[in-house]
LUMVO-525676 format. One record per residue (C-alpha): residue number from 1; x, y, z. Coordinates in pm, whole numbers, plus 50000, padded with zeros to 5 digits. Layout:
k NUM px X py Y pz Z;
...
% end
This chain:
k 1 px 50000 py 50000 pz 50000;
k 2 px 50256 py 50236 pz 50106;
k 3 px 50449 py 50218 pz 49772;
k 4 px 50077 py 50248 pz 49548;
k 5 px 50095 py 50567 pz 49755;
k 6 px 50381 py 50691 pz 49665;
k 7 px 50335 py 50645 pz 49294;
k 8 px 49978 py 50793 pz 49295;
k 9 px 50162 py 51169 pz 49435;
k 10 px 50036 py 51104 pz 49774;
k 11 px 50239 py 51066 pz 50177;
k 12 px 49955 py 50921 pz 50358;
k 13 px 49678 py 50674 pz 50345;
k 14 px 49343 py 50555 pz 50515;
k 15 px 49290 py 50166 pz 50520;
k 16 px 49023 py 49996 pz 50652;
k 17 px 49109 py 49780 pz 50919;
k 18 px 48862 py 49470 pz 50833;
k 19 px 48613 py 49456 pz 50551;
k 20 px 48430 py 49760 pz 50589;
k 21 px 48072 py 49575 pz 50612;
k 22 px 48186 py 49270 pz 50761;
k 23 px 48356 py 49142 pz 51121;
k 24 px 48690 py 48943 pz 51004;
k 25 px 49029 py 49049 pz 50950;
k 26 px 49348 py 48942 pz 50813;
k 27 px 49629 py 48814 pz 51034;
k 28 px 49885 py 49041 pz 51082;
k 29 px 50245 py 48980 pz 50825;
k 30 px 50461 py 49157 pz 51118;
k 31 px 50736 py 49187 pz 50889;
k 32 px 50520 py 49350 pz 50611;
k 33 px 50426 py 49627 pz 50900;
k 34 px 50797 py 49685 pz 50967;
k 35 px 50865 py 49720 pz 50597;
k 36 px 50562 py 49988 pz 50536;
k 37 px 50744 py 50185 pz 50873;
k 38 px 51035 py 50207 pz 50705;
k 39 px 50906 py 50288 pz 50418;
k 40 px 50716 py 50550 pz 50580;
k 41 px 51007 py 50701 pz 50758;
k 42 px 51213 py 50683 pz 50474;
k 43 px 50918 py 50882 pz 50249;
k 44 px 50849 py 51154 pz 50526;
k 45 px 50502 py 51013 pz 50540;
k 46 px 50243 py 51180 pz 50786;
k 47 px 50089 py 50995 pz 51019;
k 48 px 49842 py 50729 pz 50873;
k 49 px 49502 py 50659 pz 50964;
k 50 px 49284 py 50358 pz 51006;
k 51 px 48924 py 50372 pz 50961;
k 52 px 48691 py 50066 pz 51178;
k 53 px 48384 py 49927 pz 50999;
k 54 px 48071 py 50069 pz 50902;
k 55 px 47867 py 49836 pz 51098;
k 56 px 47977 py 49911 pz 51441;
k 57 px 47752 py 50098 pz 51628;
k 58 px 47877 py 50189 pz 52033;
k 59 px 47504 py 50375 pz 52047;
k 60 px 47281 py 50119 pz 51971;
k 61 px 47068 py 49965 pz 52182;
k 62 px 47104 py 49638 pz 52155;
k 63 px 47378 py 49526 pz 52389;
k 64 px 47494 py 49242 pz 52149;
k 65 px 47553 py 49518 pz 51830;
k 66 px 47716 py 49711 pz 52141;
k 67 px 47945 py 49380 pz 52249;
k 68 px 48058 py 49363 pz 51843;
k 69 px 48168 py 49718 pz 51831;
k 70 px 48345 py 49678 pz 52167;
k 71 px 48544 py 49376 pz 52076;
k 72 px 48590 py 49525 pz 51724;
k 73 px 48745 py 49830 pz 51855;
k 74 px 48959 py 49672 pz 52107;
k 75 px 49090 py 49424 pz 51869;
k 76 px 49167 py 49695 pz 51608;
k 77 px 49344 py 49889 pz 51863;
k 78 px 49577 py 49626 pz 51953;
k 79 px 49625 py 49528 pz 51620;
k 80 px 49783 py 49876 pz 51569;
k 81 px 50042 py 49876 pz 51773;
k 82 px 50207 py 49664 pz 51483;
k 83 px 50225 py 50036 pz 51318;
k 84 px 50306 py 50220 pz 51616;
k 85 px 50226 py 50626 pz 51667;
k 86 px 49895 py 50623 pz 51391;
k 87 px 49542 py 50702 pz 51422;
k 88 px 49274 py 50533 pz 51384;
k 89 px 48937 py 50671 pz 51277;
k 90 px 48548 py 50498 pz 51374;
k 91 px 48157 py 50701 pz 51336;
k 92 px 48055 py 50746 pz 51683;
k 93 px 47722 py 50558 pz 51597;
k 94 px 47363 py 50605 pz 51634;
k 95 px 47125 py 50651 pz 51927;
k 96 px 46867 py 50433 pz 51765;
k 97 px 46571 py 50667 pz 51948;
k 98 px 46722 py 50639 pz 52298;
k 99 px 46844 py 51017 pz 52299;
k 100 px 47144 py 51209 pz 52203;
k 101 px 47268 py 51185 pz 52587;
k 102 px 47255 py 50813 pz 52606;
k 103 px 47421 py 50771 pz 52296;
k 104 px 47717 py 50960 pz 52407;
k 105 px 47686 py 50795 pz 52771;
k 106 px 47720 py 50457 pz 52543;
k 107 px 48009 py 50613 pz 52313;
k 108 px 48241 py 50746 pz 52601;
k 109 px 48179 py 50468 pz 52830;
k 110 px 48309 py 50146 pz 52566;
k 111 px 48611 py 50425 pz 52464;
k 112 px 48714 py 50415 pz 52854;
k 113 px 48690 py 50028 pz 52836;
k 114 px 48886 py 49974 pz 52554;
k 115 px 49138 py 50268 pz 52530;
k 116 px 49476 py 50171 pz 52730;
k 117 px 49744 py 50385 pz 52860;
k 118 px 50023 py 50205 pz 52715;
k 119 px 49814 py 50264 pz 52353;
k 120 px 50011 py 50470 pz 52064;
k 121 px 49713 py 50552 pz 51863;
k 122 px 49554 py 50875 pz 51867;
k 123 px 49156 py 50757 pz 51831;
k 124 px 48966 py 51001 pz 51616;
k 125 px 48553 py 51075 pz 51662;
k 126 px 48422 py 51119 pz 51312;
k 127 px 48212 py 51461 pz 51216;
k 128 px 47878 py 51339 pz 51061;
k 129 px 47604 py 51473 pz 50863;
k 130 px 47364 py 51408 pz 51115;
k 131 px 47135 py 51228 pz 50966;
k 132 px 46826 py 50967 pz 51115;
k 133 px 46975 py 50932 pz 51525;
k 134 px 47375 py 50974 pz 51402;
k 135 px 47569 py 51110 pz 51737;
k 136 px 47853 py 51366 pz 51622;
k 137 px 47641 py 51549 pz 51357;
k 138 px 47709 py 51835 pz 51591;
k 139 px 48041 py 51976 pz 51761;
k 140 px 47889 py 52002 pz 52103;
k 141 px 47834 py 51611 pz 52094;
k 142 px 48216 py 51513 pz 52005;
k 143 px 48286 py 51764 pz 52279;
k 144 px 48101 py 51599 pz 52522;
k 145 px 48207 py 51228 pz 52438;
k 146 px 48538 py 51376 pz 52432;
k 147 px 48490 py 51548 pz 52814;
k 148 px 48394 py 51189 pz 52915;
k 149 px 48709 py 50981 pz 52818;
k 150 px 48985 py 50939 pz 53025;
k 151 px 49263 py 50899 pz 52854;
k 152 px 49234 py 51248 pz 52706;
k 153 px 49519 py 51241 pz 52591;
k 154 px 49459 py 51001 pz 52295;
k 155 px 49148 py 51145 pz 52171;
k 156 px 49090 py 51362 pz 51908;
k 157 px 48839 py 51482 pz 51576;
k 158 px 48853 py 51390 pz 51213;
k 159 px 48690 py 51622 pz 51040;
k 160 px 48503 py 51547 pz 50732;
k 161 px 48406 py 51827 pz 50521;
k 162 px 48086 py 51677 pz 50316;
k 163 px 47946 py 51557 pz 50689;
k 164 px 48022 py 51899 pz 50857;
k 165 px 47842 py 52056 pz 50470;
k 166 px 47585 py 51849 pz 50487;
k 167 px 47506 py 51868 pz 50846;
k 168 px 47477 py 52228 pz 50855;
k 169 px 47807 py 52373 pz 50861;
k 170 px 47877 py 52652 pz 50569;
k 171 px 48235 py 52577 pz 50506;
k 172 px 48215 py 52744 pz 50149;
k 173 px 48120 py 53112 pz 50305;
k 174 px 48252 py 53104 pz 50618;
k 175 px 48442 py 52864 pz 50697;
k 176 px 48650 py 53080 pz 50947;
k 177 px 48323 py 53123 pz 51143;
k 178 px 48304 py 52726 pz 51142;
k 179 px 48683 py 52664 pz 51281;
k 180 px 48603 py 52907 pz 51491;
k 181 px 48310 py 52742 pz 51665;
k 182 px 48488 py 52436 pz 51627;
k 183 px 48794 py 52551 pz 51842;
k 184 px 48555 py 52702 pz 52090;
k 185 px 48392 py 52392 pz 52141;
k 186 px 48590 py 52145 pz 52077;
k 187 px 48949 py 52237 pz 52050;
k 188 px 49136 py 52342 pz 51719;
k 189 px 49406 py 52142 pz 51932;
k 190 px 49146 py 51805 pz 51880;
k 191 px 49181 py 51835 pz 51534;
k 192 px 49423 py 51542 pz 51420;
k 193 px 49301 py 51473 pz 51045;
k 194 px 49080 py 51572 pz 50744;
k 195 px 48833 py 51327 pz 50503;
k 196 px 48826 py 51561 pz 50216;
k 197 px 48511 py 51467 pz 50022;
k 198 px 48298 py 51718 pz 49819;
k 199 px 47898 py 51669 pz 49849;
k 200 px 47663 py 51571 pz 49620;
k 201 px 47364 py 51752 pz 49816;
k 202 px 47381 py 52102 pz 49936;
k 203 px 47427 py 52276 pz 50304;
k 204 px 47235 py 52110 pz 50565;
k 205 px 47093 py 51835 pz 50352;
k 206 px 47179 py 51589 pz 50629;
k 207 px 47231 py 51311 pz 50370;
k 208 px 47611 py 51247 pz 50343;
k 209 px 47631 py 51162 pz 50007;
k 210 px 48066 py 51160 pz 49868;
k 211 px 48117 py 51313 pz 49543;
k 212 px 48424 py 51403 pz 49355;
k 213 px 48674 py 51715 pz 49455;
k 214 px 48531 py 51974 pz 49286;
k 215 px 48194 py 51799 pz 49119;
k 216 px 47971 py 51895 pz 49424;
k 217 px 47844 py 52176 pz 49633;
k 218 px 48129 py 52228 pz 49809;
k 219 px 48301 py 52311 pz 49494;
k 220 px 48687 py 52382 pz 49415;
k 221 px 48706 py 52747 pz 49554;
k 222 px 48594 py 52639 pz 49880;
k 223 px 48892 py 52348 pz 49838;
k 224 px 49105 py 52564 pz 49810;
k 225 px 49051 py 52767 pz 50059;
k 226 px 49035 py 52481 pz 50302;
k 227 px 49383 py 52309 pz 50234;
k 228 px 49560 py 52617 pz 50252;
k 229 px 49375 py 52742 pz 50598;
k 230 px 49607 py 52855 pz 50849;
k 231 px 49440 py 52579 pz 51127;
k 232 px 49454 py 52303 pz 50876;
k 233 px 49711 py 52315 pz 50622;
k 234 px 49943 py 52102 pz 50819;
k 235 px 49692 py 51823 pz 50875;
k 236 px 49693 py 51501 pz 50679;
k 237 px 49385 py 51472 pz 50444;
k 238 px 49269 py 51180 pz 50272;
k 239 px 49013 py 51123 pz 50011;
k 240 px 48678 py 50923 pz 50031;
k 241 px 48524 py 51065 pz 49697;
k 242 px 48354 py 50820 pz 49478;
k 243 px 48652 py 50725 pz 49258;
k 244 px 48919 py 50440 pz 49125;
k 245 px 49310 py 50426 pz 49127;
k 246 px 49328 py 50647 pz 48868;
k 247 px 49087 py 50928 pz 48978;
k 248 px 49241 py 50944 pz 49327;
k 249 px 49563 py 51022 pz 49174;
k 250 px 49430 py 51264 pz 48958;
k 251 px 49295 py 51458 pz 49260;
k 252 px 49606 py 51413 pz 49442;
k 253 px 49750 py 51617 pz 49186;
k 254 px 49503 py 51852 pz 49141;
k 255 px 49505 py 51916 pz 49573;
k 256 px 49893 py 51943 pz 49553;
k 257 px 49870 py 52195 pz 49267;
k 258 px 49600 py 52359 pz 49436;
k 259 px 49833 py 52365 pz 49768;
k 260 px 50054 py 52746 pz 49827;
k 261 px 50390 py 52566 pz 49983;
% end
């Protein structure tokens, strides 16, 4: 993976940790982890990020779907210490009509049973659009699951610019105003890594819906803006847009060229 990278343009990667709708993973090659390190270090590669499964869910209510995520997480988590110092990335799940508060009571409370001191990852909440009973559609939420973890130390945000569009945020006209609120709530300091994704619905849409850099209603300008912002230029970013090899590595190119070093 580490050398596709390099020959699409790019320094950094997301992976998913298991198949992304499913429950198994491979075993670990240790010596193919030490190779992609050094690799890594070699390459001046930022800090990669690992992204859980879809189908975990820490809110629900079902104590079994609860169990899944738990043992999911904790697994992933020591699976990562194979590529010490990395983050890894998970959707803080879904109330399921039991209430914002107990969804976050749910969230925090399985991150304090799996998260260890002796840990190297940085675990990241993920923004979302907010849509049906999604926890983290809104700052105040990550900042309160955040409040609640212990190890405070290892916590942090990804931020995901279609969810934060689509869930209300206007990152295209202000989107000072919006790292703004974010640092007042949460903590520009929280801020560990970007999914940069433009939207195929407009603001507050609450539909998350990827589309291509520069083919939605985010648009280009807004890009632009974003990757050269003061607060998050020095940030990794990876892509989730709707696209093959080749169209990643187009964008890559078209980010970099869009990028003021």
């Amino acid at each position: 993976m580490g050398r596709q990278i390099l020959s699409m343009g790019g320094d950094t990667f997301q992976f998913f940790t298991r198949n992304p709708r499913g429950s198994k993973a491979k075993a670990i090659d240790v010596e193919d982890a030490k190779a992609l390190m050094s690799l890594m270090e070699e390459n001046r590669f930022a800090k990669i990020l690992a992204h859980a499964p879809y189908t975990l869910n820490p809110a629900s209510a079902d104590p079994k779907v609860r169990e899944f995520a738990e043992l999911t997480i904790l697994d992933d988590l020591e699976r990562m210490e194979y590529t010490p110092g990395q983050m890894y990335n998970f959707h803080p799940g879904s109330h399921v009509g039991q209430g914002t508060e107990e969804g976050i009571r749910l969230i925090s409370d399985l991150l304090n049973r799996v998260m260890k001191p002796e840990q190297t990852t940085t675990v990241l909440l993920e923004t979302m659009a907010g849509k049906g009973s999604e926890v983290g559609g809104r700052f105040e939420e990550l900042a309160e699951i955040i409040k609640r973890v212990e190890l405070t130390e290892k916590i942090g945000v990804c931020l995901d610019t279609c969810h934060v569009h689509d869930g209300g945020y206007d990152i295209v006209n202000n989107l000072d105003g919006v790292l703004e609120k974010f640092d007042r709530v949460v903590g520009l300091d929280r801020l560990k890594a970007i999914h940069i994704n433009d939207s195929k619905n407009p603001l507050a849409s609450r539909k998350d819906r990827h589309e291509v850099i520069g083919g939605g209603h985010i648009g280009l300008e807004a890009f632009t803006r974003i990757i050269n912002h003061p607060a998050l230029r020095d940030l990794p970013f990876f892509l989730e847009t709707p696209n093959e090899i080749p169209g990643y590595t187009a964008e890559i190119a078209l980010l970099s060229g869009l990028y003021q070093k």
